[in-house]
Each structure stands twice: as structure tokens, then as C-alpha cells.
N, C-alpha and C positions, 0 to 999 in steps of 0.2 A: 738543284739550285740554279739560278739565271746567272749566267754568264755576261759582264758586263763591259763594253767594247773598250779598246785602247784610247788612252786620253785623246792622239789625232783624231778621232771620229769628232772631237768637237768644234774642230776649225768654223765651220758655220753657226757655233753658238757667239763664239768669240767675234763673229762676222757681221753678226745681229745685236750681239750688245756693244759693240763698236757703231753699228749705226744711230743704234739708239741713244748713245752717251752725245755725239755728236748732234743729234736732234735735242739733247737739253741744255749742250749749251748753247747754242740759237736763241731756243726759247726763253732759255732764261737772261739772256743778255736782252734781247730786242723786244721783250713783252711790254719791258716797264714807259717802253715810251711813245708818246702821244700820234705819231706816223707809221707805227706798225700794225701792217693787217689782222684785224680783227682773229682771222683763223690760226694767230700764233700768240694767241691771249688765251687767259683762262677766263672767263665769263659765270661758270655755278650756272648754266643751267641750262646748258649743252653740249654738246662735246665735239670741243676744238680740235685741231692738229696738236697744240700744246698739250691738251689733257690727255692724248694716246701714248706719250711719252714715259711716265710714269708708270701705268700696267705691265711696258714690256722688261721696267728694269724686274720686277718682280716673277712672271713668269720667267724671265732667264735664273732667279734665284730661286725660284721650285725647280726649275732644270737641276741647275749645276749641285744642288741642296742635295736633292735624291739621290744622286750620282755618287754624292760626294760620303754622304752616313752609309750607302751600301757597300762602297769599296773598304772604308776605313774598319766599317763591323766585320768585313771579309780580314782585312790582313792585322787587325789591332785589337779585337776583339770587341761585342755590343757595349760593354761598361767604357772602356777611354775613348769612342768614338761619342757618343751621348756627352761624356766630358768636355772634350774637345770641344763641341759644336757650343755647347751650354759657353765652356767660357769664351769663345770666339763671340757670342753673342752678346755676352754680358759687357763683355770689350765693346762692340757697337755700340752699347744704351750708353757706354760712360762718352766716348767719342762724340754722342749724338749732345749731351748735355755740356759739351764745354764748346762745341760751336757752335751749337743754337743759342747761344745766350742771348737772356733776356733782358731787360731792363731793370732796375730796379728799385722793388718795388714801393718801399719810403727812402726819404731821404735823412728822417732821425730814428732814432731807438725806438724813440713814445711810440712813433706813426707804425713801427714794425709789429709793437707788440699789442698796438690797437687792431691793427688788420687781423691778425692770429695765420696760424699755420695756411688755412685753405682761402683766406686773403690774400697770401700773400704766392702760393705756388697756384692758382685757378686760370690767370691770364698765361703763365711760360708752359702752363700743361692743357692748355686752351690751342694756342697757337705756337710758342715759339719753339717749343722742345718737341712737337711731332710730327718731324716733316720725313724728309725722303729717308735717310739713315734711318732714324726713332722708326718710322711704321716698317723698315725692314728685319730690324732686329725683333722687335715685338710681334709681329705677326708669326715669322720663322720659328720664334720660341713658344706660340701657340701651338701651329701646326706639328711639333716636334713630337707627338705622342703617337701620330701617325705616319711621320713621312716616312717611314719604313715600311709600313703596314700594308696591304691589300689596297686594289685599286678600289674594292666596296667600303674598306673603310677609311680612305681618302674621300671618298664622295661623299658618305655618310656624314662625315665632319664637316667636309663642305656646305653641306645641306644644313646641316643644324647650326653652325656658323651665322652666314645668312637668314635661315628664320630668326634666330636670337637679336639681329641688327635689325631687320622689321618692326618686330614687337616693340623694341628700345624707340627707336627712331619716331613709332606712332606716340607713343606715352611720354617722352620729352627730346630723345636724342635731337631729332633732326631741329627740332623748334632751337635748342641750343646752341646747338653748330653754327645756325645762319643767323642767330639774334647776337646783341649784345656788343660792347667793344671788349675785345676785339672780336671779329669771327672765329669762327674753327679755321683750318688749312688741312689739305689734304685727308679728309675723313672723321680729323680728330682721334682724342685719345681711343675712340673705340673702333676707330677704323680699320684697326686688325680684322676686323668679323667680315669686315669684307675683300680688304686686302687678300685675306686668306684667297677667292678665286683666283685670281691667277697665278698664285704660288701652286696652288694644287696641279690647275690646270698647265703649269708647267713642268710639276712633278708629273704626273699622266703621260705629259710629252716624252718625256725621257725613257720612262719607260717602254716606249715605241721604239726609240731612236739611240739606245745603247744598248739595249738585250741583241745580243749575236745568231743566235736559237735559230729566229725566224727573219725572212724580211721585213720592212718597215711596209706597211698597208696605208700604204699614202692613199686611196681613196677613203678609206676610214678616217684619215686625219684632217684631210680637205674636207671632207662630209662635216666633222665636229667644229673646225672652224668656223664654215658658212653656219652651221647649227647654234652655234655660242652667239655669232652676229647676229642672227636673225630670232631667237631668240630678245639678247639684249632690245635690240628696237621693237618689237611685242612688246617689251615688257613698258618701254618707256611711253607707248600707247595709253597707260592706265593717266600721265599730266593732262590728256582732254579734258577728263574729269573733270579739273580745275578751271576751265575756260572760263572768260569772264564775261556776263552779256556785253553785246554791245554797247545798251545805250549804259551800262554803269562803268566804261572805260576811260572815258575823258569828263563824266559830270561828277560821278561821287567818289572818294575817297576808295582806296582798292586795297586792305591790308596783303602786304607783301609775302607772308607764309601764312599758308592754308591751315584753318585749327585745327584741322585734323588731316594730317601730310599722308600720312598712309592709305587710310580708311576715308571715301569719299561719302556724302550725303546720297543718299540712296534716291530720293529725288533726284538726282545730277544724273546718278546711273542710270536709271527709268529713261530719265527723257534722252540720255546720248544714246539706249539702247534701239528707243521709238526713230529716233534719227538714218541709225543704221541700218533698219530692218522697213523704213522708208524707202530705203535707192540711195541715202549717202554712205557711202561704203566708206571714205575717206575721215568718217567722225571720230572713228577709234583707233587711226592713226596719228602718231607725233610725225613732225618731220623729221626729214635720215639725219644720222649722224653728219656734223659738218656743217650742218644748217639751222641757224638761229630760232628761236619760236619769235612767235608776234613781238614785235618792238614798237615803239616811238619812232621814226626818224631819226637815225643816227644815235639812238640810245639802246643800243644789246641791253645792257645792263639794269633796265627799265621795264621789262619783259611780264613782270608782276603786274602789270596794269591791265595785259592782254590774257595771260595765264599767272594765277599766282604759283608760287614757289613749292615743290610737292616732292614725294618721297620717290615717284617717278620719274622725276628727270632723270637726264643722265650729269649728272654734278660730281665734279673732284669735291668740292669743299666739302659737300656730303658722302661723298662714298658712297653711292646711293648703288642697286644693286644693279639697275640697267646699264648705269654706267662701265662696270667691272666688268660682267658679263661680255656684255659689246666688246669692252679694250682685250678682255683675255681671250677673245673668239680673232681677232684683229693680230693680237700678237703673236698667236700660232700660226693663221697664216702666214704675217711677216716672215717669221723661221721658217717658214717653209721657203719661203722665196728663196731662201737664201742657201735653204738644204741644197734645193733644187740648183741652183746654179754653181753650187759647189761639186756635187756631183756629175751632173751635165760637161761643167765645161771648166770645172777647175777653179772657177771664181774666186777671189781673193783678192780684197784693198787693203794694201800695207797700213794705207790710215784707220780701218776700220780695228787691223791686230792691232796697233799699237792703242788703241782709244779702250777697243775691248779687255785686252789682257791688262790691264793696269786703271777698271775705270774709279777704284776709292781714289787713287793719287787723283785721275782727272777728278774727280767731283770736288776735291777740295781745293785744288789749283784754279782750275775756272772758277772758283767763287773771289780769291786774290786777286788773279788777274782780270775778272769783270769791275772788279771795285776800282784795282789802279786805275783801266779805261776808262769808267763811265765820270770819274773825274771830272773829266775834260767834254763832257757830252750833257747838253743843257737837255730836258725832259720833251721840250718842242721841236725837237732838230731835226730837220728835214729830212724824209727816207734815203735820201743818199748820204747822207752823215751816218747816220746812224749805221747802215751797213758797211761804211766805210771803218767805221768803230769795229765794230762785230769781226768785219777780217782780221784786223790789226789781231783782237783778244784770240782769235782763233786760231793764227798762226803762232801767238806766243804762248798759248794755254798747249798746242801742239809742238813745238819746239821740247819744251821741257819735258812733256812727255815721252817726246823720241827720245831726248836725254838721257832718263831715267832706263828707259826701254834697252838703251844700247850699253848701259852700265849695270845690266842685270839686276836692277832696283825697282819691286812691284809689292806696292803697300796692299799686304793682306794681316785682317786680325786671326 
């Protein structure tokens, strides 16, 4: 049986999800306003500084996941670990449903019972009920039948996961997501299927990096990282496809998601093939993560006129699979950085443990305390307000945290 290391061994997990809590509230404070650089917005249909944020809280929850049902099935036995986690999770979905709240949706009886049942829950199961909490708990409670299991049938899942979100996404998923008021957010209700990637792939990690047996083969895990990344941008190579000719960019009409987001027009393939096998080698690449596709003039978000909207981007609002891939290849690295300079040389930011070991309390406190702020902060307000704002909420979303931290107070379900 694997032997699995003493909770210290995790101090650089804790190190990584401290940094990364601390990169969402940034994100999430300074996105919404009209002077902040484009690289810490979320766009759908690239992938920002803002949209890497997200992957890593998840692969640290296949981390700590795995860790967490093999120690419990060691000293509590397979049936009240399974329980445990089941209702720890059942806890997040009800948590996720009372602060997402949505709007609602009439405002007399007649209008409630005119709408009927999927009238009336379509839009809060749309967008407002599945954001970061909702796709952590629901995915986690997918991946649950395995995250015990063999690392072949963690991939296995993985794999079929994934295929099952392609096939959805060609036949109406993705058309879904991005049509309609309001949009999907973060993948939508079925975003689990991809979500799943880096849960797994931080379940894998753990497995490297708490078994005592052997050393950790950190050229192996450096290899999968760069492997996941390069991978991911391959795959988001396939949005070529969708180019737009030139002369029908600015004269005709350019519907904004492609009728068929998956599956491209075999003419399109044909000729980007003849392209490549000409001397343009660069036909059947996207540009790197980080880097916008064709736009307008100061219009990211216009990008459809140049390339329409396709199941290859790398897009949050779609959960698309390039995107995942890329973030979960990106956050193993990250851990590693931090493996690495934990062991090296001892690394360690007090503000990173306290953000990390306590980040459900930060996630709901930064959302209070971004509101009391942003108050006071008009949507045009020049980048030095606006970061002036940003510190203010940062030091008090950090205060209380230390609070909490030094009065042995750390919200877990």
C-alpha cells in the first residue's frame, strides 16, 4: 500500500493556493473597470492572466481531494470517507445556491406560473448558480468514482469526460453558452466535463508529490507540464479553421459563432491544408496564450469579425478543452515553482499561508469587501484610482483574514 507523506509536505501547496487566491482577488476587483489592462479581463476567446486563475484553484482541489479520501479510507475506513466527502460536497452546492443568488424571476404568481419550472430556473442555472464554488463541488462529485482509483482510470475518465463535452458542445452546447441573454459563465452547467482536467491532473500531481516510496521525478513532471501546455495551444490551432476572408471582414455581415463550433467545413480544412503544405507553416497555428486573436481597433471583444467564435478557442465562458488543458499544463508548473523554491531554499510568504490555508473564508470576504469598496469607485476611474481602491480592499479583505488565521478560525465544509 502507498504510503502517504505528513500533512508539512504541503506547505507549497498552501504556497500556490495562496498565490493564487490572491491573483482572484486582483482580478476580480479591477476587471470590471473601464482602465484596467486588457490581460486581467476575461475576453471568451483567449486566454488572459485573469482566465489562469481559475484552473489553478481546481487543480489544487485534485491535489488536496486525493490526499485527502486516501488518508481518511486509511484511518476511517472506504464507506465514512466517501460520506464524508459526499456530504462536504453536498454543503458546497447548498453554499453555492444561497450566494449566487439570482434574480427573480416574476414579479406576480400569474407571471411565475406562466413561466413554469425551466422558465423560471434556465437563466440562475445559466449563469448565476455555476460559478467558482457550484463547478467545484459538481465536478469533485463527478470525478468521485475514481479519485481513488488507478492513475489509468483517472485518465480514462478524463478522456471520456472530454470526449462527451466535444460531442455536446458540436450539437448545441457551445452554440448555448455563448448565445442568448444571459451568457453561460465559467463553462456552464456542464462545465464539470471539463473542469474535470485539472482536477485530475492535480489528482496525478499528488500522487508524485505525497507517496514517500520513491523520489518525486521532477523531469517527468516538468516534461507533463510543458506537455499539457503545448498540447493545449495545438489544440487551439483547430480556431484557424474559422478565419474570416478578408474582403468579408468589414463589408458583409460576420455571424459571431460558427454553425458548426466543433466540426469545421472540410473546404476550410482543404484550403488551410494547401496553405500549409505551400511554405505557410504559421496557418495552423493560433496565437500563444496571452495574445488576443484578430480584433478591430481597440475592440478584443469584436474578434468574431476576424475569426468567428469556435469550440477551439481557448475560452472560460466555454470551458472549451484547449483552454483547460493549457491552464492545467500552466498550474503544474506553477506548483512546481513553488515546490521548487520550498525545497531549495525554504520559501515561504506569511501572506501566501494565510490566503491559502483559509481561502473559502477569503473567497467570500473579498466579495463583501469588494462591494463595500467599489461603492465609492465610478466604472471610468482612472488606473490610479482604481488601484488605489484595489489596495485599500486588499489590505482589508487581508486583515480579517489574518484575524481569523491568528484566532484559529478556518471555514471548511
Amino acid at each position: 500500500m502507498t504510503r502517504v507523506a505528513e500533512p508539512s509536505r504541503l506547505v507549497s501547496l498552501d504556497q500556490f493556493r495562496g498565490y493564487t487566491v490572491l491573483g482572484m482577488f486582483i482580478v476580480n476587483f479591477v476587471g470590471s473597470f473601464a482602465s484596467t489592462h486588457w490581460l486581467l479581463k476575461h475576453h471568451n476567446t483567449f486566454c488572459s492572466y485573469a482566465d489562469t486563475i481559475m484552473p489553478q484553484f481546481f487543480f489544487a482541489v485534485g491535489f488536496a481531494y486525493r490526499l485527502t479520501i486516501v488518508r481518511r479510507a486509511e484511518r476511517d475506513g472506504l464507506l465514512a470517507a466517501y460520506r464524508r466527502v459526499i456530504r462536504r460536497l453536498l454543503g458546497l452546492v447548498l453554499l453555492s445556491l444561497v450566494i449566487y443568488s439570482a434574480d427573480r424571476p416574476a414579479e406576480h404568481w400569474d407571471n411565475l406560473v406562466q413561466l413554469g419550472f425551466w422558465g423560471a430556473v434556465q437563466t440562475p442555472l445559466k449563469r448565476d448558480w455555476f460559478q467558482t464554488l457550484m463547478h467545484i463541488a459538481v465536478t469533485s462529485l463527478w470525478v468521485l468514482p475514481v479519485i481513488r482509483g488507478s492513475a489509468k482510470a483517472r485518465v480514462a475518465w478524463l478522456v471520456m469526460s472530454v470526449a462527451a463535452h466535444v460531442g455536446l458542445s458540436q450539437w448545441f452546447y457551445f452554440a448555448w453558452v455563448n448565445n442568448g441573454q444571459p451568457n453561460g459563465i465559467d463553462g456552464g452547467p456542464l462545465g464539470f466535463l471539463t473542469w474535470t482536467v485539472p482536477v485530475l491532473v492535480g489528482s496525478l500531481t499528488a500522487d508524485y508529490f505525497l507517496a514517500t516510496d520513491n523520489g518525486v521525478p521532477i523531469r517527468r513532471v516538468v516534461g507533463t507540464a510543458v506537455g499539457l501546455m503545448a498540447i493545449g495551444y495545438l489544440l487551439s490551432g483547430g480556431a484557424r479553421y474559422y478565419d474570416v476572408e478578408a474582403g468579408r471582414q468589414a463589408s458583409e455581415p460576420v455571424a459571431r459563432i460558427a454553425e458548426s463550433p466543433v466540426v469545421p467545413p472540410r473546404a476550410t480544412v482543404a484550403q488551410a491544408w494547401m496553405e500549409f503544405a505551400s511554405g505557410n507553416r504559421t496557418r495552423l497555428l493560433a496565437e500563444p496564450p496571452f495574445v488576443p486573436p484578430p480584433h478591430p481597433p481597440g475592440q478584443i471583444d469584436a474578434s468574431y469579425r476576424y475569426r468567428q467564435w469556435n469550440y477551439w478557442m481557448m475560452s472560460q465562458r466555454a470551458g472549451t478543452l484547449s483552454y483547460l488543458t493549457f491552464s492545467a499544463g500552466l498550474s503544474l508548473g506553477l506548483f512546481l515553482v513553488f515546490h521548487g523554491l520550498r525545497e531549495s531554499i525554504g520559501f515561504s510568504l506569511g501572506v501566501f499561508r494565510t490566503l491559502g490555508t483559509n481561502a473559502l473564508a477569503g473567497y467570500l470576504l473579498h466579495m463583501l469587501v469588494a462591494e463595500a469598496v467599489q461603492q465609492f469607485m465610478p466604472q471610468d476611474a482612472p488606473a490610479w484610482y482604481v488601484w488605489t481602491g484595489c489596495a485599500l480592499y486588499l489590505l482589508i479583505t487581508y486583515v480579517l483574514l489574518r484575524a481569523l488565521e491568528r484566532a484559529g478560525v478556518h471555514l471548511r465544509l
